[in-house]
C-alpha positions in Angstrom: 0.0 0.0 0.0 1.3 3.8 -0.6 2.0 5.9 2.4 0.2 9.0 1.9 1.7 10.3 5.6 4.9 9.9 4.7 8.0 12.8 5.2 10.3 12.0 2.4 6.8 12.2 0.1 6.3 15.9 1.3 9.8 16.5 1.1 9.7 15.3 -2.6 6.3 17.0 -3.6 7.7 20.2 -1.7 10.8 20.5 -4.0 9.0 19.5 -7.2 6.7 22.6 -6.5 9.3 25.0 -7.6 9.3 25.4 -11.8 13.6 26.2 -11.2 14.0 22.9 -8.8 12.1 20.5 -11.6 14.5 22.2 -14.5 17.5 21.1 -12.4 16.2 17.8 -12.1 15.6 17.7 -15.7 19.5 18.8 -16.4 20.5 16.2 -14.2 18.9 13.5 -15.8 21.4 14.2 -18.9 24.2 13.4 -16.1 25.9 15.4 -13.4 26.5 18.7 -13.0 28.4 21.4 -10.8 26.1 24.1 -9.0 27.6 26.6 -11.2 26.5 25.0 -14.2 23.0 24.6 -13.2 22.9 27.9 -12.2 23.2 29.1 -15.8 20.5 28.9 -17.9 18.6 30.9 -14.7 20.8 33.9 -14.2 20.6 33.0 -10.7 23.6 33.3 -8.3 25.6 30.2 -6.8 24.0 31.1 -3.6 20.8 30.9 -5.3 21.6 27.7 -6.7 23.0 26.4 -3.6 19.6 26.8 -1.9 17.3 25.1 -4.6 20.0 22.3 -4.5 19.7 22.2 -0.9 16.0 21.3 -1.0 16.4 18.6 -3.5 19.2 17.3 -1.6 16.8 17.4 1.5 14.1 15.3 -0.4 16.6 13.1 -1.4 16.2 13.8 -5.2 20.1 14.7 -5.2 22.9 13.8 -4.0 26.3 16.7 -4.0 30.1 15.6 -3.7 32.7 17.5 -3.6 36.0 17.9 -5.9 38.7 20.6 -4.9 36.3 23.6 -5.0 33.4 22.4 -7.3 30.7 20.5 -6.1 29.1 18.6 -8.1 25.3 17.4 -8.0 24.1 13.9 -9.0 19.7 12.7 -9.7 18.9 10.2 -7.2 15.5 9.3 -8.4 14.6 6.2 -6.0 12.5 9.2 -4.3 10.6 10.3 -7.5 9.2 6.3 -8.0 8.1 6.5 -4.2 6.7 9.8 -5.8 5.1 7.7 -8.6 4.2 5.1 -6.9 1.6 7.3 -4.9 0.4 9.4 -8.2 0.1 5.4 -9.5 -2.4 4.7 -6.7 -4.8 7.3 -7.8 -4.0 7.1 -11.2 -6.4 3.6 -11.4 -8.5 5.5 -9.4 -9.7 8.0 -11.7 -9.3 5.0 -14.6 -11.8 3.2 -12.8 -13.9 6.1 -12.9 -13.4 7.0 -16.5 -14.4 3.3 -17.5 -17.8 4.1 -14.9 -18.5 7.0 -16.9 -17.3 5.6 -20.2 -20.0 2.6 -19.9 -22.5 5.1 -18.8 -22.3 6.9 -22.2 -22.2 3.9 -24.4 -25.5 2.4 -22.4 -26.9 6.1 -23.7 -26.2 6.0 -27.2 -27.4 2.3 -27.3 -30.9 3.7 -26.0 -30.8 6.2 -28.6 -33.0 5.8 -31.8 -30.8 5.9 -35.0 -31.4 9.2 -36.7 -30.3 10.5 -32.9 -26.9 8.9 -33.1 -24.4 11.2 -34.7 
């Protein structure tokens, strides 16, 4: 069963809810990257960076090491399938719901006379 009172889920939802945060996970899916190169494209400073990193590091969506000066950021994504696994859950939820209404309009245009159907 999915945990919907779960930490790390907040955590991950929480740093998903920033457009900035879900760009760097999307540049770190091509590989890893230092914080000054994911600061780039967002004419943001390192310190800026820093901080959005710092939540994703938090919801354990990255992971940071360290060469001489640079560090470097790496996706961890075991937290986005936990992530997945809950939007899963609810996902055959509304199927199942779909398919209700689905066979609800099909029973409809069956009851319809022919010149009705369109």
């Amino acid at each position: 069963m999915v945990e919907y009172q779960s930490p790390h889920l907040d955590a991950v939802f929480h740093a998903l809810s920033d457009p900035t945060r879900r760009a760097i996970l999307h540049r770190l899916s091509a590989g890893k990257h230092s914080v000054s190169q994911l600061a780039e494209p967002f004419d943001m400073s390192l310190a800026g960076a820093s901080k959005h990193v710092k939540v994703l590091e938090a919801a354990g969506l990255v992971s940071r090491h360290v060469e001489g000066r640079t560090h470097y950021c790496r996706l961890e994504a075991a937290r986005l399938a936990e992530a997945q696994a809950w939007f899963r859950y609810y996902e055959r939820f509304w199927s199942d719901r779909l398919d209700a209404l689905q066979n609800i309009l099909e029973a409809e245009d069956r009851q319809k006379p022919p010149a009705e159907k369109g």
